[in-house]
C-alpha positions as CSV (number, residue, x, y, z in Angstrom):
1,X,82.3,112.6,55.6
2,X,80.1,109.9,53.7
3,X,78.4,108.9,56.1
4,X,76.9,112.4,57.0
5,X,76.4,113.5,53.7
6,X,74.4,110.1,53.1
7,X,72.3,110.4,56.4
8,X,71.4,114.0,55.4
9,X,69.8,113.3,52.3
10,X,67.2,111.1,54.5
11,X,67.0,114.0,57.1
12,X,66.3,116.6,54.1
13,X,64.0,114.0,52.4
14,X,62.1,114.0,55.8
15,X,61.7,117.8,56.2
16,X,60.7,118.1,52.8
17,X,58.0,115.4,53.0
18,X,56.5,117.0,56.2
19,X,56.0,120.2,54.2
20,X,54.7,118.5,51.4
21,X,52.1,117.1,53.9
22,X,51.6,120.0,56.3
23,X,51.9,122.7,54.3
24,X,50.7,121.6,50.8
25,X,48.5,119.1,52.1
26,X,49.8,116.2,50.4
27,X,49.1,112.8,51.9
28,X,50.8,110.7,49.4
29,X,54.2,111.8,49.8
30,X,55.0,108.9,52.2
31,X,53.7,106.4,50.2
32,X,56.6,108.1,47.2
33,X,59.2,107.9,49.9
34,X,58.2,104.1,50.7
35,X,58.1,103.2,47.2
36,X,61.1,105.2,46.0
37,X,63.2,103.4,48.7
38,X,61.7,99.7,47.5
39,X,62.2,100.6,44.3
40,X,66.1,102.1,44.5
41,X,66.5,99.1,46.4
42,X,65.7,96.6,43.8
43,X,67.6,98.5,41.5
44,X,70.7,98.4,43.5
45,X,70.3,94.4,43.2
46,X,69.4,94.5,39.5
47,X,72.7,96.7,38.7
48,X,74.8,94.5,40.5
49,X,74.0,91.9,39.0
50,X,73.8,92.8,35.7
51,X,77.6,93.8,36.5
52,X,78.5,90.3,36.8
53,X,78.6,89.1,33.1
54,X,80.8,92.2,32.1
55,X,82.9,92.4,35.3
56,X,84.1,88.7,34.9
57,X,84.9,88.9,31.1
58,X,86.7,91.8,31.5
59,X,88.6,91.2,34.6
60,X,89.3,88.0,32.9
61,X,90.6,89.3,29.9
62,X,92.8,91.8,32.2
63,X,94.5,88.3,33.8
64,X,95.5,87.4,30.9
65,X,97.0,90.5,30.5
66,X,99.1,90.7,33.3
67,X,100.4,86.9,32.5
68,X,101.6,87.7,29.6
69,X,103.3,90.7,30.9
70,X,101.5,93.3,28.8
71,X,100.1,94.8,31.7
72,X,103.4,95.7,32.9
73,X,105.0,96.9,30.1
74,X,102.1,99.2,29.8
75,X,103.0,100.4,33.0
76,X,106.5,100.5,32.8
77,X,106.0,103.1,30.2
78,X,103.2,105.3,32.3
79,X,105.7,105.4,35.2
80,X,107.5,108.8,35.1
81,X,103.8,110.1,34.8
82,X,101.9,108.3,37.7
83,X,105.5,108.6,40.1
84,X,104.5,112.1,40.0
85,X,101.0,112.0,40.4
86,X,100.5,109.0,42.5
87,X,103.9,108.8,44.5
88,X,103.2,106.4,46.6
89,X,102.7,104.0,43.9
90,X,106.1,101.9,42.8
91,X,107.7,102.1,39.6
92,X,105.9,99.5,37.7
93,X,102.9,98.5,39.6
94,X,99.9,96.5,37.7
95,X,98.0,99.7,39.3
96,X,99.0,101.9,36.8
97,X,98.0,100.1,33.7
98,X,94.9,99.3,35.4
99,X,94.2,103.3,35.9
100,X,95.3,103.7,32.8
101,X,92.7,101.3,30.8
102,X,90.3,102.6,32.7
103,X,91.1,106.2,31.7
104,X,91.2,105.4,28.1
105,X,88.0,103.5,28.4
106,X,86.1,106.9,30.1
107,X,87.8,108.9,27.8
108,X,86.2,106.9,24.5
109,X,83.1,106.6,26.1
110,X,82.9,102.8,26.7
111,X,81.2,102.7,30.1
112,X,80.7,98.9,29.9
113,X,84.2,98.8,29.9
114,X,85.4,101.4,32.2
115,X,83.5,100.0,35.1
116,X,85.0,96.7,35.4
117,X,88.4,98.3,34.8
118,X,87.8,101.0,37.2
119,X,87.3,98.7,39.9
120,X,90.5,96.5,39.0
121,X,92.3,100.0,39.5
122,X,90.8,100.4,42.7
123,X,91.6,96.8,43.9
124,X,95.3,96.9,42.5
125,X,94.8,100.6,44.8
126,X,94.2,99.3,47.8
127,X,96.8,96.6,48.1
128,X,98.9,99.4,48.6
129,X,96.8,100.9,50.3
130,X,98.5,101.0,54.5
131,X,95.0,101.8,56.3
132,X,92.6,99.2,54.5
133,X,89.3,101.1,55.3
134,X,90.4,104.9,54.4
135,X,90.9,105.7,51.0
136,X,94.6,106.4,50.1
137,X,96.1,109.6,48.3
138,X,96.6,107.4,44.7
139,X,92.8,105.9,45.2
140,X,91.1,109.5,45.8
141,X,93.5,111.2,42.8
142,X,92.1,108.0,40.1
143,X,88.5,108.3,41.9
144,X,88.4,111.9,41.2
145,X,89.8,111.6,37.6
146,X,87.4,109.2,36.9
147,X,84.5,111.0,37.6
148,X,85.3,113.9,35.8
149,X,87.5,112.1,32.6
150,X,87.2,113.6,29.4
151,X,84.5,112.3,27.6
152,X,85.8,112.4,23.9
153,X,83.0,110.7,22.3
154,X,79.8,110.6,24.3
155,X,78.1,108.5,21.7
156,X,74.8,107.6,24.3
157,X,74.1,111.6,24.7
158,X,74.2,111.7,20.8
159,X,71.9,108.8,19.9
160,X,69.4,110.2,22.6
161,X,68.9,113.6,20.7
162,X,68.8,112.2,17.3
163,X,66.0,109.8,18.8
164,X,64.5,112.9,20.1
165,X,64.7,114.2,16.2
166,X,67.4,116.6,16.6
167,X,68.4,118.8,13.0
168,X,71.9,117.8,14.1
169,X,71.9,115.7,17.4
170,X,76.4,116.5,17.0
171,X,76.0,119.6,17.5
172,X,76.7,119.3,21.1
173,X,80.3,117.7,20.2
174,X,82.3,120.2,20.9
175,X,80.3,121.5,23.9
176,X,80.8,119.1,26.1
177,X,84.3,118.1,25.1
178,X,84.9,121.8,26.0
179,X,82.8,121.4,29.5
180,X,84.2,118.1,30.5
181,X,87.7,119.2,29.9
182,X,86.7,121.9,32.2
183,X,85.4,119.6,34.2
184,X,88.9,117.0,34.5
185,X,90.8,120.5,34.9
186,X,89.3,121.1,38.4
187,X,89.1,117.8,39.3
188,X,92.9,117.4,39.0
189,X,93.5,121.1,40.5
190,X,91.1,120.2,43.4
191,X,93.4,117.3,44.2
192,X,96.8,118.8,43.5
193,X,96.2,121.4,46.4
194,X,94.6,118.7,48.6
195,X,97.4,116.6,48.0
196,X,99.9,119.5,47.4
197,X,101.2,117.9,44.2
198,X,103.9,119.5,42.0
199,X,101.8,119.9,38.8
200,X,104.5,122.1,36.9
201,X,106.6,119.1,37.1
202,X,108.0,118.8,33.5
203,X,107.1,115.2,32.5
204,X,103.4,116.1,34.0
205,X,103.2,119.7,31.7
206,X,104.4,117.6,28.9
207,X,102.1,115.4,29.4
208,X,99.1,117.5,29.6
209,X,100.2,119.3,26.7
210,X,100.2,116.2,24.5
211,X,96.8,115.9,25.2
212,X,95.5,119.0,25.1
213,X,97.3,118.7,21.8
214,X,95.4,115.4,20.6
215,X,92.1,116.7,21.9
216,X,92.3,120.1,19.9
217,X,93.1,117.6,16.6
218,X,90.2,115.1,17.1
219,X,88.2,118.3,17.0
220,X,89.1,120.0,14.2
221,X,88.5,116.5,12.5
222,X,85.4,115.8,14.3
223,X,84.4,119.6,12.7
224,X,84.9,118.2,9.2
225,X,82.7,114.7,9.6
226,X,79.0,115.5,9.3
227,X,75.8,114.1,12.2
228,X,76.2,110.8,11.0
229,X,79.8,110.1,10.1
230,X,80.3,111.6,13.7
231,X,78.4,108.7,15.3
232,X,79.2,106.3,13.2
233,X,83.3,107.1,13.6
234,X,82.6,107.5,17.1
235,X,80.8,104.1,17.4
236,X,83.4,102.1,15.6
237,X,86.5,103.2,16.9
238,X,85.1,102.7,20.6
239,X,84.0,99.1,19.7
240,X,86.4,98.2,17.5
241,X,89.5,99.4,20.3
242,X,87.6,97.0,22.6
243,X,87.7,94.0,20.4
244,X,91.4,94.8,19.4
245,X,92.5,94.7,23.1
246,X,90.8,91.5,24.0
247,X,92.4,90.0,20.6
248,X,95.5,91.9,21.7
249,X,95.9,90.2,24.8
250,X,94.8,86.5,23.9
251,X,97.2,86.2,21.2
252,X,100.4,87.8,23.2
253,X,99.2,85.5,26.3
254,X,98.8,82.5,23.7
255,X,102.3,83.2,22.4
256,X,104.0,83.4,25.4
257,X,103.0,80.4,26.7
258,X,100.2,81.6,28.7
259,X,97.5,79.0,29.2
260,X,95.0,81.5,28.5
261,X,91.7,80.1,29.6
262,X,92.6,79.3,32.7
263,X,94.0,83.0,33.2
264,X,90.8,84.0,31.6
265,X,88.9,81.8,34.3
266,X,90.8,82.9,36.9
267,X,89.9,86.6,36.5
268,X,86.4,86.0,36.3
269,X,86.6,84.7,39.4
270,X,87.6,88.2,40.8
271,X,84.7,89.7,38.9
272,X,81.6,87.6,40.5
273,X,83.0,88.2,43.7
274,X,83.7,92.0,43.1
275,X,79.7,92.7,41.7
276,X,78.4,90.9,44.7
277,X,81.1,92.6,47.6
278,X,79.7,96.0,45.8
279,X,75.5,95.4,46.2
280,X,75.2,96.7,50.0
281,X,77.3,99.7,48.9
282,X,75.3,100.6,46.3
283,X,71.7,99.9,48.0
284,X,72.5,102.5,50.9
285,X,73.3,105.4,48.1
286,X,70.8,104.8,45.7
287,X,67.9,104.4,48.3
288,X,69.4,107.8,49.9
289,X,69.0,109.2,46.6
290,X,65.5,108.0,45.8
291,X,64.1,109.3,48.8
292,X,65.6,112.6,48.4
293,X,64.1,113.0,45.0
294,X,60.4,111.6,45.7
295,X,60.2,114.1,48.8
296,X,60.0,116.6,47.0
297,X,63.3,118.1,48.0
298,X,65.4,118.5,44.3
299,X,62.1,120.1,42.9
300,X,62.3,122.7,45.5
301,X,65.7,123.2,44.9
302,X,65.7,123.9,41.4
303,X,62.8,126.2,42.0
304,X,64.6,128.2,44.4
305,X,67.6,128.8,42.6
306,X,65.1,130.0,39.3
307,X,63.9,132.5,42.1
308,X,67.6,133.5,42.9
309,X,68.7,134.1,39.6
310,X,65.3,136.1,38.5
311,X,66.1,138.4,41.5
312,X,69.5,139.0,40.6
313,X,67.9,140.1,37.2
314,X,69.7,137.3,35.6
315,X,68.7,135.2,32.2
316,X,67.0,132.0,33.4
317,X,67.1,130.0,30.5
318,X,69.3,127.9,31.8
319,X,67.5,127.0,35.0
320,X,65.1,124.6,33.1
321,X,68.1,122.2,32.2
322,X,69.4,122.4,36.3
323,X,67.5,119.3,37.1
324,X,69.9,117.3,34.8
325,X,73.0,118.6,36.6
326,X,71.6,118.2,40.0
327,X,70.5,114.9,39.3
328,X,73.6,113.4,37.9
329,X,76.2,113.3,40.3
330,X,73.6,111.3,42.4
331,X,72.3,109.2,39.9
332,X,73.4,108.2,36.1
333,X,69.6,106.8,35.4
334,X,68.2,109.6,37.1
335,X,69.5,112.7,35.3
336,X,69.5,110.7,31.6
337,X,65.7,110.7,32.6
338,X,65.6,114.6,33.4
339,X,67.7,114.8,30.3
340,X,65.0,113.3,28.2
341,X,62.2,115.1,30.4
342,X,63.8,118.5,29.4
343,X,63.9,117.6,25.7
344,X,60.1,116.4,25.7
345,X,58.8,119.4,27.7
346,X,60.9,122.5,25.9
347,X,62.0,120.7,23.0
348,X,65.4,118.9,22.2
349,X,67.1,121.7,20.2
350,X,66.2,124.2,22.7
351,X,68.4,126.0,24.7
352,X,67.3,124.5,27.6
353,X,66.9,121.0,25.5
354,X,70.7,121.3,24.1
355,X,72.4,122.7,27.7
356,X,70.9,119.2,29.1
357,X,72.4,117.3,27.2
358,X,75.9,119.0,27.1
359,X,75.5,118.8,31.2
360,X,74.5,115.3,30.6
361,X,78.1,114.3,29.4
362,X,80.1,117.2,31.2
363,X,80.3,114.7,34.5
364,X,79.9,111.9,36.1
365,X,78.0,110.3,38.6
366,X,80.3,110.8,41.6
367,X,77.8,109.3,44.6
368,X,77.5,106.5,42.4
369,X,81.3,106.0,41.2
370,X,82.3,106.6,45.2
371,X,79.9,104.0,46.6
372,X,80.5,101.9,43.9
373,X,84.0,101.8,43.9
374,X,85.3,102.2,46.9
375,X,82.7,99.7,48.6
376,X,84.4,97.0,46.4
377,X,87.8,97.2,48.2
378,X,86.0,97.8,52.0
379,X,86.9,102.0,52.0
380,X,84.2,103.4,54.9
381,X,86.6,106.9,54.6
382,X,86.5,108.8,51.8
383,X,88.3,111.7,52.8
384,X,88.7,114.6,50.5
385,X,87.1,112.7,47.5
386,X,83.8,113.5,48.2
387,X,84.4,117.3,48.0
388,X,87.1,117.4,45.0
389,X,84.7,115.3,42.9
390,X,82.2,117.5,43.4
391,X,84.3,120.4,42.4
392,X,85.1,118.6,39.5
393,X,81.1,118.7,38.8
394,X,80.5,122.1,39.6
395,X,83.0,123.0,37.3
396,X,81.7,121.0,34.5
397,X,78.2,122.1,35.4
398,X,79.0,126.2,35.1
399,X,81.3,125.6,32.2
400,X,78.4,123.3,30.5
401,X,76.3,126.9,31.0
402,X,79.2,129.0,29.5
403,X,79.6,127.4,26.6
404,X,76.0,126.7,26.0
405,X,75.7,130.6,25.7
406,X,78.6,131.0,23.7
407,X,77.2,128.5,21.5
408,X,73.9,128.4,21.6
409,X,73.0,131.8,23.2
């Protein structure tokens, strides 16, 4: 399934570039596609290995962890959840605490954190994993969730509109928490037929009910903190739970008699290797995506669907802040930059201006998270979690318009 959708954004990207040339008479279009695909290629590198410095400290501090046995008490206690919804995972396994630090770290919006924990998930995954190169049931379930976690506190979409001199850049808050929810809903549903899991299991409900209880507290609280307490909260909870679990861990490992260091070493082996196992991976989507983009081929898109809508006799305010959802299950970089293009060109407390942004942190950028992550363990198969991630997006994406309306309309 990859593989095809990956070869047909080159085919697309060609078709569109011959019509820019034929038909609009536009000779530089292959010189965009040339460039696009240098450039996305360079990146790939430069993402990679910027990945190396926080992969290795993390997975290092994560060793430690799991030799001092905090790792599997975590997991001990997340086991009548995860039996349910990952079976096939024992009673126990480091996999689950991995999954679940990750989780957390999407959920506070720490993506420096989340990454290097998402792929220790993925690698603790696939040991389990009984066909090495096709991606397993407890892999796609934890790829999909991840992709479309609740964001709780999307701190980077908040800074970006008070740079943009937002009146209130929080006002989007509640917004996406509503959208992204919406978003992790479908995601998990999506799955649950694929996989044909028993979601009104008990200890699952009573889960979800437990958080659907905490999220509906943090936001009446969140209601009662003004722009800045908001961000400022927001900012030192995220780093200050990050510092307090790598203190956390040191000083259990220290006091059980771990030699900590040399756990800490140990793990950051795993990292450098995983960033550099992950760069070939990540070259073939991002280049796909680049030359999709240069050719011409999203524009046309976008324009399109303003054209369907306006026949339908439809409101088409929202169409100006499409190229932001588009964009970002391809491309993180990309649609922040369509984000930021929306605000500039209709203003960022526009409806268009505002909807971008609540798209902005209603999903996540699946192409990337699937090459990404499952290139690090070897996975050529993907299965079903292409399609339920992007289910999970569309969800997000329409909900993101919904509540846009109902709160901005």
């Amino acid at each position: 399934m990859l593989h095809r959708i990956w070869l047909s954004f080159f085919i697309v990207a060609a078709l569109s570039a011959l019509y820019q040339w034929w038909g609009l008479g536009d000779s530089a279009v292959f010189g965009r596609l040339v460039q696009a695909s240098f450039d996305m290629a360079s990146l790939a590198v430069e993402l990679a290995l910027g990945l190396i410095g926080v992969l290795a400290l993390w997975l290092g501090i994560v060793q430690v962890g799991e030799a001092s046995g905090l790792i599997d008490k975590l997991a001990r206690g997340l086991s009548p959840l995860f039996q349910r919804l990952m079976p096939e995972v024992p009673r126990g396994h480091p996999a689950i605490s991995s999954v679940t630090l990750n989780l957390s770290a999407n959920v506070l919006g720490l993506d420096n954190a989340a990454t290097p924990l998402g792929l220790k998930a993925m690698r603790d995954l696939q040991r389990l994993n009984p066909s090495p190169d096709r991606a397993s049931n407890a892999q796609i379930l934890f790829l999909v969730l991840n992709t479309s976690a609740v964001t709780l506190f999307p701190v980077t979409v908040l800074l970006y509109r008070a740079q943009q001199g937002a009146e209130d850049p929080a006002l989007i808050f509640v917004p996406i928490l509503l959208a992204t929810s919406c978003s992790t809903l479908a995601g998990l549903l999506a799955v649950a037929v694929m996989q044909r899991l028993r979601l009104w299991d008990a200890v699952i409900l009573a889960w979800l009910g437990g958080v659907f209880a905490l999220l509906m507290a943090i936001v009446a609280y969140a209601g009662t903190l003004s722009a800045d307490a908001l961000q400022s909260q927001s900012s030192a909870l995220g780093n200050g739970l990050i510092f307090a679990v790598i203190i956390l861990f040191l000083s259990v490992g220290h006091w059980r008699g771990v030699n900590v260091y040399e756990s800490f070493i140990d793990g950051a082996k795993q990292g450098f290797k995983t960033a550099i196992d992950i760069i070939p991976f990540l070259l073939a989507m991002l280049v796909a995506i680049g030359v999709f983009r240069a050719s011409g081929a999203l524009e046309m898109l976008v324009d399109g669907v303003a054209w369907g809508v306006a026949s339908l006799g439809f409101d088409t305010r929202f169409v100006d802040a499409l190229p932001t959802a588009l964009m970002k299950p391809l491309s993180g970089s990309g649609a922040r930059a369509m984000m930021l293009e929306t605000m500039n060109t209709h203003g960022v407390d526009s409806f268009a201006g505002r909807l971008s942004a609540v798209m902005q942190g209603s999903t996540e950028t699946t192409f990337y998270v699937l090459a990404v992550y499952f290139g690090s363990v070897g996975i050529k198969h993907s299965r079903h979690a292409l399609g339920c991630g992007l289910v999970a997006d569309a969800a997000g994406i329409v909900a993101a318009i919904g509540v846009a309306y109902w709160f901005f309309g």
